[in-house]
C-alpha positions as CSV (number, residue, x, y, z in Angstrom):
1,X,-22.7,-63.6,-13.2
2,X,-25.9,-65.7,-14.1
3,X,-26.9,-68.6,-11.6
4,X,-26.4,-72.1,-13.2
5,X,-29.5,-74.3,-13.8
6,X,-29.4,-76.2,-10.6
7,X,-29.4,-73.1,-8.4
8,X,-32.1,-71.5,-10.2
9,X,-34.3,-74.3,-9.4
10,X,-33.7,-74.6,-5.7
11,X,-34.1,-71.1,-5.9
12,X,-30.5,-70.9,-3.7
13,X,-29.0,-67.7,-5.5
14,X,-31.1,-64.7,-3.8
15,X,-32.0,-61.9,-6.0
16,X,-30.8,-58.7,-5.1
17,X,-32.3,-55.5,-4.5
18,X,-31.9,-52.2,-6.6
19,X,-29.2,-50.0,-5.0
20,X,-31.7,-46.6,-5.0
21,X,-34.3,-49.8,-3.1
22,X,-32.2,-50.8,-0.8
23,X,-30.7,-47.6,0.6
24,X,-34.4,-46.3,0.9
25,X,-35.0,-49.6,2.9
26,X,-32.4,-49.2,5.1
27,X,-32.6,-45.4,5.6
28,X,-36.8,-45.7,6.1
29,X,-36.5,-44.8,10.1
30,X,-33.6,-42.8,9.8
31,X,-34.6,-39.5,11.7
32,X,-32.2,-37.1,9.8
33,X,-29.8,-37.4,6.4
34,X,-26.4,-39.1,7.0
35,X,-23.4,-38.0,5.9
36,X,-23.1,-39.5,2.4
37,X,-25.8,-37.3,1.5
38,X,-23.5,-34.7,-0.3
39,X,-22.9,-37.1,-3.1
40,X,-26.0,-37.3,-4.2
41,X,-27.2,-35.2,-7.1
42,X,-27.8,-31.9,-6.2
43,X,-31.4,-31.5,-7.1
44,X,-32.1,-34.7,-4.9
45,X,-29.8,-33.1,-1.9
46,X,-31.6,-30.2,-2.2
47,X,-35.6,-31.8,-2.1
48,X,-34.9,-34.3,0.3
49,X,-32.8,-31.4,2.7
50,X,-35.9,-29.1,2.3
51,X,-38.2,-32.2,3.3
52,X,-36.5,-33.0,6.4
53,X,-37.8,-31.8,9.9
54,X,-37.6,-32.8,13.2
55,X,-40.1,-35.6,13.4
56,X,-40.0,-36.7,9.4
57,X,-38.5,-40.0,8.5
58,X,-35.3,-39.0,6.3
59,X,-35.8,-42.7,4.8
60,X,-40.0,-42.2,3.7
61,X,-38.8,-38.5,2.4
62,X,-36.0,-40.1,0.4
63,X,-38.1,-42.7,-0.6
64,X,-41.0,-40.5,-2.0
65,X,-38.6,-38.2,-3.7
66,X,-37.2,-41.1,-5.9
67,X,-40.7,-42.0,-6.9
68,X,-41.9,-39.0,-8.1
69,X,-38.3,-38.5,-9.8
70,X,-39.3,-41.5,-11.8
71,X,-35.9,-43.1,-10.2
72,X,-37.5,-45.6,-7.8
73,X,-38.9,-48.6,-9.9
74,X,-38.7,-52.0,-9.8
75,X,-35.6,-53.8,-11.5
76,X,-34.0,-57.0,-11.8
77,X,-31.4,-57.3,-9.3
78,X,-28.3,-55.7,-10.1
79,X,-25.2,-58.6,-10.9
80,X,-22.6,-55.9,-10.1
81,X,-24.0,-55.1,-6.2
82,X,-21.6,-54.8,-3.6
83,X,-19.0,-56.2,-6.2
84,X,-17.8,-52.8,-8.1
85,X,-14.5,-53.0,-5.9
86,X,-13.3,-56.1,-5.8
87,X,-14.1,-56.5,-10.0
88,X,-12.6,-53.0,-10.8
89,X,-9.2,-54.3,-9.1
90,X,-9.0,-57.2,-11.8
91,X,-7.7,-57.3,-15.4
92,X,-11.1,-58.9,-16.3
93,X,-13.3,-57.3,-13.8
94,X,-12.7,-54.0,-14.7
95,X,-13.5,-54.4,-18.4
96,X,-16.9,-55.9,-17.1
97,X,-17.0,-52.9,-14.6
98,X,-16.6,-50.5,-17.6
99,X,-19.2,-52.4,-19.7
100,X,-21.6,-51.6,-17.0
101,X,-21.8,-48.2,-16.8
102,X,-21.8,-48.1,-20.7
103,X,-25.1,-49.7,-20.8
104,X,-26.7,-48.6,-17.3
105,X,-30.0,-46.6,-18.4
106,X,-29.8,-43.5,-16.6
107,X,-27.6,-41.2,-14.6
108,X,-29.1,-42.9,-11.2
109,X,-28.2,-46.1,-12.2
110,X,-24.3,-44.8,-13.3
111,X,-24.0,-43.1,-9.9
112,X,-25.1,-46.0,-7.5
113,X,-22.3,-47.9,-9.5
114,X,-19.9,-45.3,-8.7
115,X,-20.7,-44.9,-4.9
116,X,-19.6,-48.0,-4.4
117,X,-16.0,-46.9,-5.1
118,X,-16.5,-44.2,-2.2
119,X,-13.3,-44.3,-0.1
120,X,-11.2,-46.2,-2.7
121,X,-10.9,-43.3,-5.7
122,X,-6.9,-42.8,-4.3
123,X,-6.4,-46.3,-4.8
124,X,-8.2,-47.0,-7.9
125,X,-6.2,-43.9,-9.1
126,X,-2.7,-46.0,-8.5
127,X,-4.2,-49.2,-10.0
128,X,-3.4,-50.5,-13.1
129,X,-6.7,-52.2,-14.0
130,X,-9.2,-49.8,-11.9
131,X,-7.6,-47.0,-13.1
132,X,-9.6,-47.6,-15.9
133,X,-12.9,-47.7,-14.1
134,X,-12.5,-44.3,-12.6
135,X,-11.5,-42.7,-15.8
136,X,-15.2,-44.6,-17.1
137,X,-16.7,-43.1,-14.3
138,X,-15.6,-39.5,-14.5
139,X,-16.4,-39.4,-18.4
140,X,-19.9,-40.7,-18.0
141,X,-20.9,-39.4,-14.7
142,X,-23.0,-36.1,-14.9
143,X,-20.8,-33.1,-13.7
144,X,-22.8,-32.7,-10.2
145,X,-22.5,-36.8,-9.6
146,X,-18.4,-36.6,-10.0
147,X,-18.1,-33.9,-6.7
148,X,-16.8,-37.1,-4.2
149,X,-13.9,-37.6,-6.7
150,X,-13.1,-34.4,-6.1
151,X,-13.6,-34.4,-2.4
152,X,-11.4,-37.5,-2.1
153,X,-8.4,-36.0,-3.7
154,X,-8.6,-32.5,-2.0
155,X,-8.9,-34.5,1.6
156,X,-5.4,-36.1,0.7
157,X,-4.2,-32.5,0.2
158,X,-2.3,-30.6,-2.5
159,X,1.0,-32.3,-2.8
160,X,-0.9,-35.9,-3.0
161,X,-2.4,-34.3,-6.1
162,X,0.6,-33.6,-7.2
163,X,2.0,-37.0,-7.1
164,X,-1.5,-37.9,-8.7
165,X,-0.2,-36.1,-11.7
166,X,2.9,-37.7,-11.9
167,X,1.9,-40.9,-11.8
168,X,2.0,-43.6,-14.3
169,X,-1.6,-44.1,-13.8
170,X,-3.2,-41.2,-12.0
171,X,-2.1,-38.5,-14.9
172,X,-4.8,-40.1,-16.8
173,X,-7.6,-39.4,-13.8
174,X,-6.0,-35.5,-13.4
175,X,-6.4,-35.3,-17.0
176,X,-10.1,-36.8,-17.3
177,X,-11.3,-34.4,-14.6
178,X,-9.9,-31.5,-16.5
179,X,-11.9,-32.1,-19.0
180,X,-14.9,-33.5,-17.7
181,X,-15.3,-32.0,-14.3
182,X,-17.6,-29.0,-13.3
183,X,-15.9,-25.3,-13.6
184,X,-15.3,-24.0,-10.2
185,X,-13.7,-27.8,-9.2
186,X,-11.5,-28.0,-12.0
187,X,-10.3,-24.3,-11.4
188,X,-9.5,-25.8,-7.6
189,X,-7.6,-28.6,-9.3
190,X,-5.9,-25.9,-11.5
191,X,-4.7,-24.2,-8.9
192,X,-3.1,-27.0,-6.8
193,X,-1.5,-28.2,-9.8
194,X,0.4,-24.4,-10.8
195,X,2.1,-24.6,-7.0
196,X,4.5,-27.4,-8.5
197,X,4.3,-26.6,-12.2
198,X,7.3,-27.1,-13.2
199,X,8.1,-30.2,-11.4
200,X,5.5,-31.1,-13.1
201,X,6.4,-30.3,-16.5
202,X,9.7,-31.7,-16.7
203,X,8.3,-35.5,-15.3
204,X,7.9,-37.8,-18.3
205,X,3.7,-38.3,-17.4
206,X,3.2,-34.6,-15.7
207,X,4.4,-32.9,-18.7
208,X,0.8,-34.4,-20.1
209,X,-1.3,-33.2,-17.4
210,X,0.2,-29.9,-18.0
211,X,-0.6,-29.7,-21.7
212,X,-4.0,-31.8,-21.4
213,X,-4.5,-27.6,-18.7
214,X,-3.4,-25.8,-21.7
215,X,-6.1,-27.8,-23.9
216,X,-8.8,-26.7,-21.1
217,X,-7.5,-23.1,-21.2
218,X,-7.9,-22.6,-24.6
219,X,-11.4,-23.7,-24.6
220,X,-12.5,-21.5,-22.4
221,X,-10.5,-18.4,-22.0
222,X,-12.5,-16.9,-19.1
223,X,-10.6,-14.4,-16.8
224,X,-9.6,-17.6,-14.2
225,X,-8.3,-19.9,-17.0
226,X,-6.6,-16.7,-18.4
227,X,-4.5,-16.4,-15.6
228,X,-3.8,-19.4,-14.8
229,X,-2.1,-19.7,-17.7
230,X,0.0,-16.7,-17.2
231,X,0.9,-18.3,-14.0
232,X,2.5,-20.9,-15.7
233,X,3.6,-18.5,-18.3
234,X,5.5,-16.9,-15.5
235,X,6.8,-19.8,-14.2
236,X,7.6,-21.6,-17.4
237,X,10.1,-17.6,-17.7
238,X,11.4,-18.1,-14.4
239,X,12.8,-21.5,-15.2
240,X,14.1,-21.4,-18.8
241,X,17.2,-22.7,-18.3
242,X,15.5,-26.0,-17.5
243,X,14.9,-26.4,-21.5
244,X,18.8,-26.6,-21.6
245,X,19.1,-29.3,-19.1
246,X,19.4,-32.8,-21.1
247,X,17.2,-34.8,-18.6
248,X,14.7,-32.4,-18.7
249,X,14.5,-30.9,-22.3
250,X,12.5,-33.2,-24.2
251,X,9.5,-32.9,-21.2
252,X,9.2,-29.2,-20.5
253,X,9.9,-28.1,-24.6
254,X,7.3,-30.5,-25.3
255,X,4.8,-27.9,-22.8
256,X,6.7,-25.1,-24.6
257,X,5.6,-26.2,-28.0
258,X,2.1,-26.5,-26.6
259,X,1.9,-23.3,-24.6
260,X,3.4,-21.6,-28.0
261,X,0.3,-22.8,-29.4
262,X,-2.8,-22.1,-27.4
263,X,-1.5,-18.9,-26.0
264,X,-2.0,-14.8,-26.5
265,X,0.0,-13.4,-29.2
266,X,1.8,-11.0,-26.5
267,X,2.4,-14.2,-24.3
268,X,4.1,-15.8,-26.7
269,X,5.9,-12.9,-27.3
270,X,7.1,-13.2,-23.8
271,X,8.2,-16.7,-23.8
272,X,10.2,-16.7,-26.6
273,X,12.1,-13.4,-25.5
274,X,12.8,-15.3,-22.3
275,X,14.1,-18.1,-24.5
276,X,16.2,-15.6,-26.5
277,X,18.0,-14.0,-23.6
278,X,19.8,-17.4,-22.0
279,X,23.2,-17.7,-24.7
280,X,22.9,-20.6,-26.6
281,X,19.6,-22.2,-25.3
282,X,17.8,-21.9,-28.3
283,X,20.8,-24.3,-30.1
284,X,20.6,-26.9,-27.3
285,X,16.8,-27.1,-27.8
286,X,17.2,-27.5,-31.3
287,X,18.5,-30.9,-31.0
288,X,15.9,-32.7,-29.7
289,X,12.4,-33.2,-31.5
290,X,10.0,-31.1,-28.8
291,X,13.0,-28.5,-28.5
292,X,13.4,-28.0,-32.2
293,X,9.5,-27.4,-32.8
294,X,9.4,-24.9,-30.0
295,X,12.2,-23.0,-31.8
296,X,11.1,-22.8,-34.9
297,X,7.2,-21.4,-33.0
298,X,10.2,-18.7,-31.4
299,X,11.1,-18.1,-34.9
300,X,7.6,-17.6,-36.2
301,X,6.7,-15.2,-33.0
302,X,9.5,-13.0,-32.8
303,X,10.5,-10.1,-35.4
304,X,12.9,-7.9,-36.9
305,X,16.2,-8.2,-34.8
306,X,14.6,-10.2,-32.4
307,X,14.3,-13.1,-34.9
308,X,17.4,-12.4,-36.8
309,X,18.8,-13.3,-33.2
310,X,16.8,-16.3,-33.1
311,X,17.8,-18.0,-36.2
312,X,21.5,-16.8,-35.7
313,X,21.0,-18.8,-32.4
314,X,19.4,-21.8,-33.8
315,X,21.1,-22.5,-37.0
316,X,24.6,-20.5,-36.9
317,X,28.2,-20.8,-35.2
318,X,29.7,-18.4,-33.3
319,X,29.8,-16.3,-29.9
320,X,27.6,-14.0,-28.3
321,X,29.6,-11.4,-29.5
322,X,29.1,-12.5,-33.2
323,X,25.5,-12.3,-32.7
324,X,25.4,-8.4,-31.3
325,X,27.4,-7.8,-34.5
326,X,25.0,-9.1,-37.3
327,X,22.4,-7.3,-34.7
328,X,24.7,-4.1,-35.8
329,X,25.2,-5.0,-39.0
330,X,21.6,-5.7,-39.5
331,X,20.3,-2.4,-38.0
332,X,23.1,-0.5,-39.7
333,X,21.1,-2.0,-43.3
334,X,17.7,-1.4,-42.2
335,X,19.0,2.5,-41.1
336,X,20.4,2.6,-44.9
337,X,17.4,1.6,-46.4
């Protein structure tokens, strides 16, 4: 907010100071770095850490560093200080908030802004307006500036995370530091995720974290993400008969169709074989829209007998027995021709 006129002229409204200024004001006697120190860059971390001795001020060293960075200059004071917060919580606020760290100049600048929603990442995750503002900062933050998002989550454990992704608002985060987030924490986040996978899949906003993994998998089909994805592969088998189950068909076919899509030829293979061996599944999943376009990829994957079993399934009328007949009849032909 600008000052009006009138306090401009008694000079009431005090100007102030540059975040990256006034922590190294603050910190200028410290003796040794405090806590908050792993949130800074790495780079930064590791110069001022190095610097640090027994009798060194930890403020002067952090200080100095910023200034040959380039970091520490003088700037206008900063109309969001100290008000990040209270402004993300807002309809209004948050919009401004996300305007901010659009046009802040450089990756300093964006994480100062961000620090200042240190402690509150679980509950900006749940809110409707600063949801928004964490998503904003994990998508502009630099991957080694986003680590005490990361740190916040883990410290409410793996079930929490969970929750997060199966949450009206905190999918979105889960799925934002899938994609944005550096390697080894998303594999971390990967991994907490597969322990509930398919409670996860069959919830109406989990289903998307799930495929939003898949996505990320794809991309980069390194041995970790690899198998991970046979994980839930595996898991995905092991619970096939929740495709059948009308509350929870049209979430976990909707991961089906996506899983038949980014996976290995031979894991698809799998899949659908695991969908062709429960009677009848394959017709019940053809009535909804997610179900019916995961049938059809079973159709398109499977083969010979195997897929005359599969459209018998999907499209025809009749019992189990019926269908190990036409598989009779239909090696019988191929043994004639």
């Amino acid at each position: 907010m600008h000052p009006t006129e009138a306090e401009s002229g008694s000079h009431v409204v005090r100007q102030q100071a540059h975040p990256l200024q006034a922590l190294s004001s603050r910190l200028r006697f410290a003796t040794e770095a405090p806590s908050w120190v792993i949130y800074l860059p790495q780079e930064l971390q590791d110069r001022v850490n190095s610097s640090v001795g027994p009798t060194p001020s930890f403020g002067i060293t952090f200080e100095s560093v910023l200034k040959e960075k380039g970091s520490f200059q003088l700037r206008p004071g900063a109309w969001w200080s100290q008000r990040i917060w209270s402004m993300s919580r807002d309809s209004k606020g948050c919009r401004e908030v996300q305007r901010a760290f659009d046009e802040a100049t450089d990756q300093e600048e964006r994480l100062a802004m961000a620090l200042e929603l240190r402690g509150h990442v679980w509950e900006a995750l749940r809110c409707p307006f600063a949801n928004y503002v964490l998503q904003k900062c994990v998508t502009v933050l630099s991957r080694e500036n986003m680590n005490f998002i990361f740190q916040e989550l883990k410290q409410k454990g793996p079930e929490m995370i969970q929750q997060a992704a199966r949450h009206k608002y905190g999918c979105r985060i889960i799925q934002r530091l899938l994609e944005c987030g550096p390697a080894d924490q998303v594999n971390d986040l990967i991994d907490c995720l597969l322990q509930d996978a398919i409670n996860i899949c069959a919830h109406p906003y989990g289903n998307y974290v799930i495929q939003n993994l898949l996505d990320q998998s794809g991309k980069l089909p390194t041995t970790g993400t690899r198998e991970q994805r046979r994980r839930l592969l595996h898991s995905l088998m092991d619970n096939v008969t929740l495709v059948g189950n009308e509350s929870d068909n049209v979430y976990v076919s909707a991961v089906m169709v996506k899983i038949m899509s980014v996976a290995q030829r031979e894991e698809k293979v799998q899949l659908a074989r695991s969908l062709l061996r429960v009677p009848g599944l394959l017709r019940k999943m053809g009535t909804t829209r997610h179900g019916h376009q995961a049938a059809k990829k079973v159709l398109k994957t499977l083969t010979g007998s195997e897929h005359e079993d599969a459209r018998f399934q999907l499209y025809g009328h009749g019992s189990e027995a019926t269908a190990e007949s036409r598989r009779k009849a239909a090696s019988m032909r191929r043994q004639e021709t």
